[in-house]
C-alpha positions in Angstrom: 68.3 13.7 13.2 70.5 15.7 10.8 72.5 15.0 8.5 76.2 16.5 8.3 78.2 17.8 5.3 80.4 14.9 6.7 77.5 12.3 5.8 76.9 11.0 9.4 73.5 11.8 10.9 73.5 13.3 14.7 70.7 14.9 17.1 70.4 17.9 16.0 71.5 20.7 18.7 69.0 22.4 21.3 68.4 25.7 19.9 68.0 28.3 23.1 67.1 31.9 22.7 69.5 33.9 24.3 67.6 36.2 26.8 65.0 36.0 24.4 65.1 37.1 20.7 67.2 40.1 21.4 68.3 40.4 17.7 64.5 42.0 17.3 63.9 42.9 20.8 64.9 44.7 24.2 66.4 42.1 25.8 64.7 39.8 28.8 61.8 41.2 27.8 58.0 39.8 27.5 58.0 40.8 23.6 61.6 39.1 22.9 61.3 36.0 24.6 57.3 35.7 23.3 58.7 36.4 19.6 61.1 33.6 20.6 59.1 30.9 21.4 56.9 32.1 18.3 60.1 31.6 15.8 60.3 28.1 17.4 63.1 27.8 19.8 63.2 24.8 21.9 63.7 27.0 25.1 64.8 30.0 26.1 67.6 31.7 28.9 66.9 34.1 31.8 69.6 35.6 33.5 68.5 36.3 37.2 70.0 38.8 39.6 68.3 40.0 43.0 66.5 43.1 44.4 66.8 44.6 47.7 63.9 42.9 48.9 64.9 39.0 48.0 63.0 39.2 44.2 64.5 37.2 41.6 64.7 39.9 38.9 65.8 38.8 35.3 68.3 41.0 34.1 71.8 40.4 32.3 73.8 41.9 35.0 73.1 43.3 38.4 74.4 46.8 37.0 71.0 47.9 34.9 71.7 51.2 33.2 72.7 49.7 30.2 69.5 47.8 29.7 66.9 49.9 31.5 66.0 53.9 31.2 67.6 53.8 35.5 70.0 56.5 34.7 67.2 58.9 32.9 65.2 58.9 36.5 65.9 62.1 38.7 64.2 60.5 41.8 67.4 57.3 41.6 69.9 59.8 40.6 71.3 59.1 44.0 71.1 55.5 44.2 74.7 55.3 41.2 77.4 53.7 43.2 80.8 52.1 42.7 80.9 48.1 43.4 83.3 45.6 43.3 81.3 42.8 41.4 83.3 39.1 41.2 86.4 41.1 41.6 85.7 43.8 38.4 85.3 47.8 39.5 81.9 48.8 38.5 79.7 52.1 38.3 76.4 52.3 38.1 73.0 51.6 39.0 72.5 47.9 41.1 69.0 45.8 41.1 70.2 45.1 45.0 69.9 48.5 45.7 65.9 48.5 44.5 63.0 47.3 45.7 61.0 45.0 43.4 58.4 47.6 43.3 60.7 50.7 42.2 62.5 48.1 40.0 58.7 47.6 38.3 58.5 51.2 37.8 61.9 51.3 34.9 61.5 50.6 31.5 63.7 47.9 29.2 65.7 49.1 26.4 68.4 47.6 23.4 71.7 46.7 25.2 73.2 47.3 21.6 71.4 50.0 20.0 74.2 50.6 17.5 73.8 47.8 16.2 70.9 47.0 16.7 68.8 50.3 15.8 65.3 48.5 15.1 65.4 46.5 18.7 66.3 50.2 20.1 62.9 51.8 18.7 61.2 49.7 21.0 63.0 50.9 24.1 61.3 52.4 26.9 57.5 50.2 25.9 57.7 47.7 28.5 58.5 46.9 32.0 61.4 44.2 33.6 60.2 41.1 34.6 60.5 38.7 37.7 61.8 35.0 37.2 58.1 34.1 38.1 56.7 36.1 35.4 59.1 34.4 32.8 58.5 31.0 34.1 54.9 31.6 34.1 55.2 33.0 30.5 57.0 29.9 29.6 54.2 27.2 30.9 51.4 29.1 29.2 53.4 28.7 25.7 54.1 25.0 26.0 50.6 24.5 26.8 48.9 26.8 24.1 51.5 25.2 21.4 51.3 21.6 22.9 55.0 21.2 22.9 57.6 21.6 26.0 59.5 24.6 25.8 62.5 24.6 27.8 64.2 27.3 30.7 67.5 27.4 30.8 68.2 29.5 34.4 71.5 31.5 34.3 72.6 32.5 38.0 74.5 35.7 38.0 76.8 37.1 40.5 76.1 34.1 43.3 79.6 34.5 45.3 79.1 38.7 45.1 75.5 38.4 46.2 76.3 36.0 48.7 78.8 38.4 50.3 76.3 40.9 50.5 74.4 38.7 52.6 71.9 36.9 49.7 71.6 33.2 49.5 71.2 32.9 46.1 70.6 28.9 45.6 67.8 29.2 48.3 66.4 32.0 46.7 66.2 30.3 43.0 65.2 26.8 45.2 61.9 28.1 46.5 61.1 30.5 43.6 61.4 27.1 40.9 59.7 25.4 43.3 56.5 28.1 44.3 56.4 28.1 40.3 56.2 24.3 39.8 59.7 23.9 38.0 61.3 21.9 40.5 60.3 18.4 39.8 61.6 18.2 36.0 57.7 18.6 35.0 59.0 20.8 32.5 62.7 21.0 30.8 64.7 23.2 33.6 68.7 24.2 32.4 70.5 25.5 35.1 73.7 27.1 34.6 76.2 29.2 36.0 79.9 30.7 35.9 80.2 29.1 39.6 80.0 25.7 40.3 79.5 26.5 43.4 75.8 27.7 43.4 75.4 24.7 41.2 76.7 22.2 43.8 73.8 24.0 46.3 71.2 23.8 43.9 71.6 19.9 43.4 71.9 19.5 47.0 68.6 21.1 47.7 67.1 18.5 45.2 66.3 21.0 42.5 66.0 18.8 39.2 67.0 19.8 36.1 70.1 19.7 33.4 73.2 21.5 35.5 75.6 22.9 33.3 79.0 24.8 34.1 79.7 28.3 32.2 83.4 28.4 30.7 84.8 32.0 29.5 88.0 31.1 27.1 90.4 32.9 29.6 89.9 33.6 33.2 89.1 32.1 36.4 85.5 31.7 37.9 85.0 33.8 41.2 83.8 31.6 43.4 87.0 30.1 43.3 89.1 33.0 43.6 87.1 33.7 46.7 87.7 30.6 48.2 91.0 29.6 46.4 93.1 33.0 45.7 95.8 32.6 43.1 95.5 28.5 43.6 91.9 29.0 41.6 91.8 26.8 38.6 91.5 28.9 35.1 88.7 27.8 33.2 91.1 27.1 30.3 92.7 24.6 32.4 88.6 23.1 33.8 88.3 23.1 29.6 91.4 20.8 29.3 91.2 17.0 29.6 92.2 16.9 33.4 89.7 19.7 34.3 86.6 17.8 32.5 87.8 14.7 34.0 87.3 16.5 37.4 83.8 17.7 36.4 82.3 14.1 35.9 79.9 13.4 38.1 79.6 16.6 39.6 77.8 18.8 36.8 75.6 17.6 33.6 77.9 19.6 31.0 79.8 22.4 29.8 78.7 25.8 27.9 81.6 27.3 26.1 82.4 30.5 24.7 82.3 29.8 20.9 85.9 30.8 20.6 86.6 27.7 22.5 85.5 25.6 19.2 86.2 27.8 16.3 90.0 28.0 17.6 91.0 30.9 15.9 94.6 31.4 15.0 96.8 34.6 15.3 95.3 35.8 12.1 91.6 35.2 13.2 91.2 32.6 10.9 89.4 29.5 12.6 91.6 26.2 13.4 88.4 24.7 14.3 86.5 22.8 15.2 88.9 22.0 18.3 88.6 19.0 20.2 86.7 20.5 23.5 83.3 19.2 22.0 84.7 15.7 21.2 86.6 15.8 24.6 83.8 16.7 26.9 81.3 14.4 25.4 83.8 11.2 25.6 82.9 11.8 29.4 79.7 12.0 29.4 79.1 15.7 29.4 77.2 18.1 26.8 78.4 20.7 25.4 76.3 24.4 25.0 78.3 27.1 23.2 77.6 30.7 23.2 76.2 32.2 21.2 75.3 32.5 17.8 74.9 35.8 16.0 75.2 37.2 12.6 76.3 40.5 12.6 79.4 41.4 11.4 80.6 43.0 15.1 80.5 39.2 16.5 82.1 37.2 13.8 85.9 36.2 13.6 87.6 37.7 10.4 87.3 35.5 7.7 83.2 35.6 8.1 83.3 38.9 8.4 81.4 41.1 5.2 80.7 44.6 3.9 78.4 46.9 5.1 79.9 47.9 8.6 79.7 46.1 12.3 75.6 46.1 12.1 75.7 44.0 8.7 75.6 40.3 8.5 77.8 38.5 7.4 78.4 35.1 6.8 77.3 33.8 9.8 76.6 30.2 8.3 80.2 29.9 7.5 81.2 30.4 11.0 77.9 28.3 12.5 78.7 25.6 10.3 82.2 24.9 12.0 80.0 24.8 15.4 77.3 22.7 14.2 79.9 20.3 12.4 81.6 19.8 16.3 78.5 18.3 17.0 77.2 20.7 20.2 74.3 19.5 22.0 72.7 23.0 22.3 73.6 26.6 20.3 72.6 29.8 21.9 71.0 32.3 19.3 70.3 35.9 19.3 68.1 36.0 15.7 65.8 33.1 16.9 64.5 32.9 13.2 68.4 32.3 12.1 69.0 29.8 14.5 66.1 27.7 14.0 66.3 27.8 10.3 70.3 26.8 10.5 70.4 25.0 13.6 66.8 23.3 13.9 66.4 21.5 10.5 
């Protein structure tokens, strides 16, 4: 338990590192999510996309070049395309359009390397991995440290895929389950943008924590798909009416941080708003992403000197998160999270 600045003592939140340590680290990498579990998160968060060949590959987004070396390789010069991916216009290079083998053969590097130069000296030192090789990273830990360490699945791009002829759900169903994660032996997350692919996990008797990704504006795109301009926004899912429609049907809600610092036309947080408060009077968590300290990421009034790649007062603006009471924080800087979040 902790103990807020308002006196009352709650569970302290799930601290999750966010594809890793990436703060440090290459994202999705072996080094950032091992440094991770090191600094003492409680679990951490794959994002998964697929190869041509049916492998569950974990990568941010199925377009790769800005987190592999993809685009410096003559011999898949050929392979950049133009896609329409959950509606959006996008060039580039596509882990569909690679075998698992030639996707082995590219080398990770810093999503952000302008602001984050020392995770960017490490790029091109180590390989993508498979969902299997992160959930078999993840059992070894909790065994050598004698402590569960959680997964928390992300499931990118399900409706797109699924057009393009993948079934994602059944994909992620008999890879958990090949990889013993299945049965709730170990703490299993598994969220998405699309409730959808949610709905199809559950029903193929996957066990685990399912939680439903909200973006401040927008709609999700498996309803568009299935819904056109009918689609509900995920500002209106976020609103009393909308979580009222979700009990029962998912385990909770991960929100944009926005969501709960409120900020007001100046930038100046109104928060914390009432989505925590409102969700969790139902019966649902609530997950808010995520967490980081550089100056680039903060609203205004947390903002400090020393440029975009300088932290600034990132307790300031965590505080008004942790004081909403959120069941679970996602971090960049494991360290910082742990240290704020975890005490």
């Amino acid at each position: 338990m902790t103990e807020y600045p308002d006196g009352v003592q709650r569970p302290r939140p799930l601290v999750i590192g966010h594809r890793g340590a990436p703060g440090y680290r290459p994202e999705h990498t072996r080094s950032s999510y091992e440094l991770a579990i090191v600094m003492g998160v409680d679990a951490v968060e794959p994002d998964v996309v697929v190869s041509k060949d049916g492998v569950l590959v974990v990568r941010h987004e199925s377009e790769i070049s800005g987190t592999t070396d993809v685009a410096d390789r003559p011999v898949f010069a050929g392979r950049r395309t133009t896609k329409t991916i959950d509606g959006e216009t996008v060039t580039g290079w596509f882990a569909e359009d690679f075998t698992w083998e030639e996707l082995a053969t590219l080398r990770a590097r810093e999503r952000l390397p302008q602001l984050r130069g020392e995770s960017a000296t490490f790029d091109g030192q180590e390989p993508i991995l498979r969902l299997r090789d992160l959930l078999g990273l993840v059992r070894a830990a909790s065994a050598a440290r004698g402590r569960d360490i959680g997964v928390v699945l992300e499931i990118k791009h399900a409706t797109s895929l699924g057009e393009r002829g993948w079934d994602v759900a059944s994909l992620v169903a008999a890879e958990l389950r090949a990889a013993g994660w299945a049965d709730g032996e170990l703490p299993l997350v598994i969220e998405s943008f699309e409730s959808t692919v949610l709905t199809q996990l559950r029903a193929r008797g996957i066990r685990g924590t399912y939680i439903y990704l909200l973006e401040a504006s927008g709609r999700p795109y498996d309803l568009v798909a299935a819904r056109g301009a009918h689609a509900p926004t995920y500002a209106q899912t976020a609103a009393p009416a909308g979580l009222d429609a979700l009990v029962g049907r998912v385990d909770g809600i991960s929100v944009d941080r926005h969501m709960i610092l409120a900020p007001d036309w100046r930038g100046h947080t109104t928060g914390p708003s009432t989505i925590v408060a409102d969700a969790q009077a139902r019966g649902l968590q609530v997950f808010t992403w995520t967490c980081r300290p550089e100056n680039h990421f903060l609203i205004s009034p947390f903002r400090g000197r020393g440029g975009p790649a300088a932290f600034g007062d990132y307790r300031g603006e965590w505080a008004v998160i942790r004081d909403a009471g959120v069941d679970g924080v996602f971090v960049d800087h494991a360290d910082l999270g742990v240290d704020f979040f975890g005490g």
